[in-house]
C-alpha positions in Angstrom: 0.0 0.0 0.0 2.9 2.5 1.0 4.7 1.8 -2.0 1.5 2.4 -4.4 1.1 5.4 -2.5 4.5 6.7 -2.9 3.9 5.9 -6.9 1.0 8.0 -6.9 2.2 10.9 -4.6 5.9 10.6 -3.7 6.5 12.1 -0.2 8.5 14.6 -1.6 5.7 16.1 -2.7 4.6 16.0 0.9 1.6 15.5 3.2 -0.6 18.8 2.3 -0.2 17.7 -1.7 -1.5 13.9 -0.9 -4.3 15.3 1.1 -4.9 17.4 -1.7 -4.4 15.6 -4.0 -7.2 12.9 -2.4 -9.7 15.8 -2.1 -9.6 16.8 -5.9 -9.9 13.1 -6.8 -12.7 12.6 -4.9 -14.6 15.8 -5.9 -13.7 14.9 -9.9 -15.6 11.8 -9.2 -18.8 13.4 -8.0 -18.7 16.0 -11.1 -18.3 13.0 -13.2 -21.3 11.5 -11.9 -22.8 14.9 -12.8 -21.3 15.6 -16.2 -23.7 12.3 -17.3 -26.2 12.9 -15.1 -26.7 16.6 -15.8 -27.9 16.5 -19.3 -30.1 13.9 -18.7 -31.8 15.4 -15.8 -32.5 18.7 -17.9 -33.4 16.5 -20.9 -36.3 14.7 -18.4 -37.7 18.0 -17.6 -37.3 19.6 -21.0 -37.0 18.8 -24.9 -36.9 22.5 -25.9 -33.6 22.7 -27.7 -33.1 26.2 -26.7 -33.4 25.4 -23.1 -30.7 22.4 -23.3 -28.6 24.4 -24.7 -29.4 27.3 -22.1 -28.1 24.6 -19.1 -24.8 24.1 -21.3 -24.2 28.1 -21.4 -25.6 28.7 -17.5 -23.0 26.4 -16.1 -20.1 29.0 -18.5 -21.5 32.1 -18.1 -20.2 32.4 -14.5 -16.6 32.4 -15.2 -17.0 35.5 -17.8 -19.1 37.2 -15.1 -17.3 36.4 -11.7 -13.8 34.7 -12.9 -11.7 38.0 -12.8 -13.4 38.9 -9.3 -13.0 35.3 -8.2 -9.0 35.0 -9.0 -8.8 38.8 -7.1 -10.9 37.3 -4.5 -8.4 34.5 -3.7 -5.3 36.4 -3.6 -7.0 38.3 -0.4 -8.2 35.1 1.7 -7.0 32.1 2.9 -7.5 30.1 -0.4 -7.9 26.2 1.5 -10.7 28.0 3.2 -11.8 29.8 0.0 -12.4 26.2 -1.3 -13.8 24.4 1.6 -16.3 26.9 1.9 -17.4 26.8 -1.6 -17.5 23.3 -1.7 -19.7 23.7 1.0 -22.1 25.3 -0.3 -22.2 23.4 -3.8 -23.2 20.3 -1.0 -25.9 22.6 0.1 -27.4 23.3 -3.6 -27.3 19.6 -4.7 -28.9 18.4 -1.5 -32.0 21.4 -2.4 -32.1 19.6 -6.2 -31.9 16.0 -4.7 -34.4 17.1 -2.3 -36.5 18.7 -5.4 -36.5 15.1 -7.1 -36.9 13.2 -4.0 -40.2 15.6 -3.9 -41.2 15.5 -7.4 -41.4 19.3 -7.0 -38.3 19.4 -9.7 -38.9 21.7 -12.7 -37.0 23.4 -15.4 -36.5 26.4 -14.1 -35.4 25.0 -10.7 -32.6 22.9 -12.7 -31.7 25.9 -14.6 -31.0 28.1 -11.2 -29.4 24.9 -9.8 -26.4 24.8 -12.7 -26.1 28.8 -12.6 -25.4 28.4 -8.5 -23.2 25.4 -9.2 -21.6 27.0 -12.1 -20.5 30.1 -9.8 -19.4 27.7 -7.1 -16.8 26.1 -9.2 -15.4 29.3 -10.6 -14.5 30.6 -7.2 -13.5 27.0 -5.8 -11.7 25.7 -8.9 -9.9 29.1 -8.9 -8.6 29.3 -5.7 -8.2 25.4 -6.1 -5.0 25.7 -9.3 -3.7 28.3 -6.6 -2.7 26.2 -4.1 -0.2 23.5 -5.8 2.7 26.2 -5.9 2.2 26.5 -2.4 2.4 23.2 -1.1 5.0 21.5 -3.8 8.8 22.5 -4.5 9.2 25.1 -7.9 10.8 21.9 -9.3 8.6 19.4 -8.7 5.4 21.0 -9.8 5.5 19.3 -13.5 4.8 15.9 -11.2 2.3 17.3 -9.2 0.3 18.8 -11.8 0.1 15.7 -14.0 -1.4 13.8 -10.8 -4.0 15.9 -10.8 -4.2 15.8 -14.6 -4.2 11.6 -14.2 -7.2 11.9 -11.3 -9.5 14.5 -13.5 -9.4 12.4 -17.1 -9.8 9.0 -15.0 -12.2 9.4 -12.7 -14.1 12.9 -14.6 -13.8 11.9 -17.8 -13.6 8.2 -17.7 -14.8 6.4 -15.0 -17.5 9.2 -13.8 -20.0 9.8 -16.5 -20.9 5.7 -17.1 -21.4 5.5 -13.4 -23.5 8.4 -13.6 -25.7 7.9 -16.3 -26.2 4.2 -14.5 -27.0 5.8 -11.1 -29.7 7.6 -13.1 -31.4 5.1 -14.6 -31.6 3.6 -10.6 -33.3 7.3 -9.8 -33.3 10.7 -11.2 -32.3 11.8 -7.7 -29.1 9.1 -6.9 -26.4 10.6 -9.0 -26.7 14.2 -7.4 -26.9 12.8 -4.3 -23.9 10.5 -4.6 -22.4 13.8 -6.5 -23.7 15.4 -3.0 -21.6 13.1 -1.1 -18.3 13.1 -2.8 -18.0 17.0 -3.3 -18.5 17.6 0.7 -15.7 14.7 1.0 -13.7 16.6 -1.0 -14.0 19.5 1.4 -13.3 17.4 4.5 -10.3 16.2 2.7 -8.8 19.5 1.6 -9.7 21.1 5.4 -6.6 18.8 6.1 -4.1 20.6 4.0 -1.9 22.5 6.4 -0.6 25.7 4.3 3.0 27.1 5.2 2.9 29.9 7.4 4.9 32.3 5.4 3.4 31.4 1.9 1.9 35.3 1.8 3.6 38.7 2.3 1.5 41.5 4.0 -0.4 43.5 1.6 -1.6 47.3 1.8 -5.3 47.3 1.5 -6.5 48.4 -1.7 -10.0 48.3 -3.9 -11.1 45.2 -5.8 -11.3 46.9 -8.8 -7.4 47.8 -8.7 -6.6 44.2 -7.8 -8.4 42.8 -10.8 -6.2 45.6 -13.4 -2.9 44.7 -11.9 -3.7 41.0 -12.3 -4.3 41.6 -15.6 -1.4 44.1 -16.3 1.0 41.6 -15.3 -0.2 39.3 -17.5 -0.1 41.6 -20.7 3.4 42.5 -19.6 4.9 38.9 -18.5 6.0 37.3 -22.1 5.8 33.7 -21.5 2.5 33.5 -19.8 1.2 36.2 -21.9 1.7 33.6 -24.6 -0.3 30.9 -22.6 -3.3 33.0 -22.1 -3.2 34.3 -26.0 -2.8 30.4 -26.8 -5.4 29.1 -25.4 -8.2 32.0 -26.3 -7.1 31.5 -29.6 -6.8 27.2 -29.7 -10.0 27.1 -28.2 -11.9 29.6 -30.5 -10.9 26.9 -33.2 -11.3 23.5 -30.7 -14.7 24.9 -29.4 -16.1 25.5 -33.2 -15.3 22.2 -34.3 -16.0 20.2 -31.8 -19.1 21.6 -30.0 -20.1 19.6 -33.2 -18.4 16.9 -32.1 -21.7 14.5 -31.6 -23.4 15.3 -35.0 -19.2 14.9 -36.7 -19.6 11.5 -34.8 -23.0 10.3 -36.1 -23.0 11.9 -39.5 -19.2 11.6 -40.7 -17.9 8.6 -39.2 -21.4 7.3 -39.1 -21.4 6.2 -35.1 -24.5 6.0 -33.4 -24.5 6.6 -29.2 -22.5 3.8 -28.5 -19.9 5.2 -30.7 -19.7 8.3 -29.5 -19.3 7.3 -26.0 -16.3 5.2 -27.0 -14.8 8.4 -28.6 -15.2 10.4 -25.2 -13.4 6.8 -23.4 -10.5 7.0 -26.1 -9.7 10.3 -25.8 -9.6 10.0 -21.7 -7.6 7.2 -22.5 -5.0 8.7 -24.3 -5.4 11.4 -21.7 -4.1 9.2 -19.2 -1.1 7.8 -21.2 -0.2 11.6 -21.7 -0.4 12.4 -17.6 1.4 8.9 -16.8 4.5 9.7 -19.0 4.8 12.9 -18.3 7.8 13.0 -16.1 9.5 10.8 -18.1 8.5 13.0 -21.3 9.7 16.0 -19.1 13.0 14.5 -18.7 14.3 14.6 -22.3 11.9 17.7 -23.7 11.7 21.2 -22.8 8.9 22.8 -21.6 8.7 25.3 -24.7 9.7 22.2 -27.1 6.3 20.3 -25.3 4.6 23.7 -26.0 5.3 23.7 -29.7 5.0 20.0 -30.8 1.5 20.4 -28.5 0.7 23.5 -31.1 1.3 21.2 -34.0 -0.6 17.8 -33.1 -3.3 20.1 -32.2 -3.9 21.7 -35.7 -2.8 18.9 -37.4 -5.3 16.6 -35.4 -7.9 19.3 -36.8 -7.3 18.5 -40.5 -6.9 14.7 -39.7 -10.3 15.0 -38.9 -11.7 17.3 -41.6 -10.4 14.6 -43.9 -11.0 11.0 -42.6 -14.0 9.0 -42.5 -13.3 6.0 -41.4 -14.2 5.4 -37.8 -10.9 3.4 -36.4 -8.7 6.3 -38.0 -10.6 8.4 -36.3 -10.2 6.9 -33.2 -6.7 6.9 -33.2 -6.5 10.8 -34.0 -8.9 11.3 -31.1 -6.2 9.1 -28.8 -3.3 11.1 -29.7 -4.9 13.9 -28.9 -6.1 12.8 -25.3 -2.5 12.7 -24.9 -1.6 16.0 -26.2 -4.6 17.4 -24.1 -3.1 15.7 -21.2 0.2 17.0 -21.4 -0.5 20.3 -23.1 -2.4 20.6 -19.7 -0.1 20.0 -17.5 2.9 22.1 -19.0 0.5 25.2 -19.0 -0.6 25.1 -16.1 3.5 24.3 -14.5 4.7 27.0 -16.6 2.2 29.6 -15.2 2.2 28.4 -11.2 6.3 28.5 -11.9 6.5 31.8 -13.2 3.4 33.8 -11.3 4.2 35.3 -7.9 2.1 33.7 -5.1 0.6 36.7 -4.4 -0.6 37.2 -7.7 -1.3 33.2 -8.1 -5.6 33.8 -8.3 -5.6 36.9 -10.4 -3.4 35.3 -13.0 -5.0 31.9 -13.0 -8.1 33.8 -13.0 -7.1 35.5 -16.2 -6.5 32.4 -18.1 -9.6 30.8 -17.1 -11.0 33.7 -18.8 -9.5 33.0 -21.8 -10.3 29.4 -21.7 -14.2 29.9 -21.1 -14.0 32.7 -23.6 -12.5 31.3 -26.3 -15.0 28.3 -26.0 -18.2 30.1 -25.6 -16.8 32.1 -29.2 -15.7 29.1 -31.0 -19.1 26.7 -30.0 -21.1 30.4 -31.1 -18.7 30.1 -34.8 -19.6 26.1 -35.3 -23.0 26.0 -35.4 -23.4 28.8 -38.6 -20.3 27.5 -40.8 -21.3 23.5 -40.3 -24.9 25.0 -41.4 -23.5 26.8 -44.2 -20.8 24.4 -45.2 -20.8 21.4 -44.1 -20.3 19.1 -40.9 -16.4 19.1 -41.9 -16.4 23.4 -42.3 -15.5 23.2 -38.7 -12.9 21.3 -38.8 -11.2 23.2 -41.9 -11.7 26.6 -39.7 -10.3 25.2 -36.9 -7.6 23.9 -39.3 -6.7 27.3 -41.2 -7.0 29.1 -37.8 -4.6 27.3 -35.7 -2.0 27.0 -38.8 -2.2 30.7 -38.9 -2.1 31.3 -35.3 0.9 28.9 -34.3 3.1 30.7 -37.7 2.0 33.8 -35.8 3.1 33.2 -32.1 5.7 30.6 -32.9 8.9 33.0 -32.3 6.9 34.2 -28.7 7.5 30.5 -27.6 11.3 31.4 -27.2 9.8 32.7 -24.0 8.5 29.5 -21.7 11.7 28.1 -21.3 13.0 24.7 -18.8 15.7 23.7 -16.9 18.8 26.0 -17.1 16.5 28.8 -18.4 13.7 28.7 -16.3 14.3 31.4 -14.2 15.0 33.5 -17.1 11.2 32.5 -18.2 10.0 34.0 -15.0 11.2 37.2 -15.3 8.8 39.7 -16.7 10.0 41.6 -20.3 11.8 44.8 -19.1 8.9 46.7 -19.0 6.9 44.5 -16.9 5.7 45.8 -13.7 8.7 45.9 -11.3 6.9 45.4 -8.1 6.3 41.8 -7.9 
């Protein structure tokens, strides 16, 4: 058992990471439950397309409302609190829905408010949440740390959680939230038992929200490398979230899969995921950071034209694995690159910043997909998202010089002359 553990989380890594580490497993199971479950609850109360679609964009909308104010938020409080409290409260709202079922007093509108509240919850908790690795785990092992997580989220999220959902479901509308119920409060149990390091914060001067939020982003705008993350994936996911948003009618309508075949798509690309998150400290090893960064760029918009032009299924399926893996590790670099380079202090605002961009660029690119594929084609999508990243990675390749590993890591982590000089 001790040795499996030390496999998992090497002690290293120390205590506060493997009770972390436990907590964010646990919770990823619940919202896996949930990420099956979800639909189909909103699907039993309503077939109005506009209103399934309206639960999709309710659970997104928060983090272009409250993510800036969130990632400011947790640069001011203790962030292990910030997410035990939040985590809290998502308990509280799933045991009002499960309650609602239990009832049979559920309706629409109650399901919408429940993924708008749940939504917001996880934009203040998951943002205060990818502040706390660089807090408990050494600069140089973060790479590690960050693909554990990675290896927890596509296994038990995206792999193992959905199936078990959509079962629980069919037992009772009501079991998979509350199980989902269950888990998430776990999760905050677990993560009340990461002990933070005393000294982890410097003393601030008061100032307004407002101002917090504009230096977060002003450091950003004027730190190259992570300047280059942020741009990256606004601009990947514009072209990711226009193609595949379509993903399920690409599925059925290219390749010619029914539900059963788009299911396995979903397991082949968490599969690939974790390959990517297993390897990764080997890969890490014998690739630079910005190397990773690059070849990441290029599977990416190659796996886009792959697409566009194949039709048959177990092609397919192989592009979709490799790119589980590339997701996986593309990930984890990102996110090692930015927790290595951002000041603790200014950990929330910056993560909150790229979350932004993430949400943003998705919300744009699934808003793109809809009107080409009905214009063009099922496959438009793909050649967008094609002709766009081509374009974008000749356009930013040179900024890469910028996220740097090893001997020139701490080169990468020091803002362009201009940058602000106060952190």
């Amino acid at each position: 058992m001790s040795r499996t553990l030390e496999r998992i989380a090497p002690s290293r890594l120390g205590v506060g990471f493997r009770w972390w580490l436990a907590s964010s497993w646990v919770s990823n199971l619940g919202d896996g439950f949930a990420l099956a479950a979800g639909p189909l609850l909103v699907a039993s109360q309503s077939r109005d397309p506009r209103l399934v679609a309206a639960s999709v964009f309710l659970q997104q909308l928060p983090w272009l409302v409250f993510g800036l104010f969130a990632g400011a938020l947790a640069d001011r409080i203790d962030r292990r609190l910030m997410v035990v409290v939040v985590d809290g409260m998502r308990t509280v709202v799933l045991g009002l829905l499960v309650a609602s079922i239990a009832t049979d007093t559920v309706n629409i509108a109650l399901v919408l408010v429940a993924m708008f509240l749940l939504g917001t919850a996880e934009v203040f908790s998951n943002t205060a949440a990818s502040t706390l690795i660089p807090m408990l785990v050494p600069r140089a092992d973060l790479g590690i740390a960050n693909a554990r997580l990675q290896t927890g989220w596509v296994t038990v999220y995206q792999l193992a959680g959905p199936p078990i959902g959509a079962a629980l479901f069919a037992v009772g509308m009501a079991v998979p939230f509350a199980a989902q119920a269950v888990l998430v409060g776990l999760g905050a149990v677990l993560a009340a038992k990461v002990a933070l390091p005393k000294n982890v914060d410097e003393p601030r001067q008061p100032t307004r929200i407002r101002a917090d939020i504009a230096e977060g982003v002003r450091w950003v705008v004027h730190h190259a490398a992570v300047r280059t993350l942020v741009l990256t994936i606004l601009i990947f996911n514009i072209t990711f979230g226009a193609a595949w948003s379509l993903l399920v009618l690409y599925a059925r309508e290219r390749l010619e899969l029914g539900v059963v075949g788009f299911g396995l798509i979903s397991a082949t690309i968490a599969v690939g995921g974790i390959l990517g998150s297993v390897c990764y400290g080997r890969i890490t090893r014998h690739v630079r950071l910005s190397d990773l960064m690059r070849i990441g760029l290029i599977v990416e918009t190659l796996t886009h034209l792959a697409l566009a032009l194949t039709r048959t299924p177990a092609v397919a399926m192989a592009i979709f694995f490799v790119f589980g893996a590339h997701a996986s590790i593309w990930g984890t670099t990102s996110s090692t690159i930015r927790q290595r380079a951002v000041p603790l202090p200014l950990q929330g605002r910056v993560s909150s910043v790229n979350l932004l961009g993430t949400f943003a660029g998705m919300v744009i690119g699934a808003a793109l997909g809809g009107p080409i594929a009905a214009r063009w084609g099922i496959t438009a999508p793909f050649w967008f998202a094609f002709v766009g990243s081509a374009v974008f990675v000749i356009a930013i390749w040179g900024q890469l010089r910028y996220i740097a590993h090893d001997d020139d890591l701490e080169e990468a982590a020091v803002p362009e002359p201009d940058a602000l000089a106060t952190h």
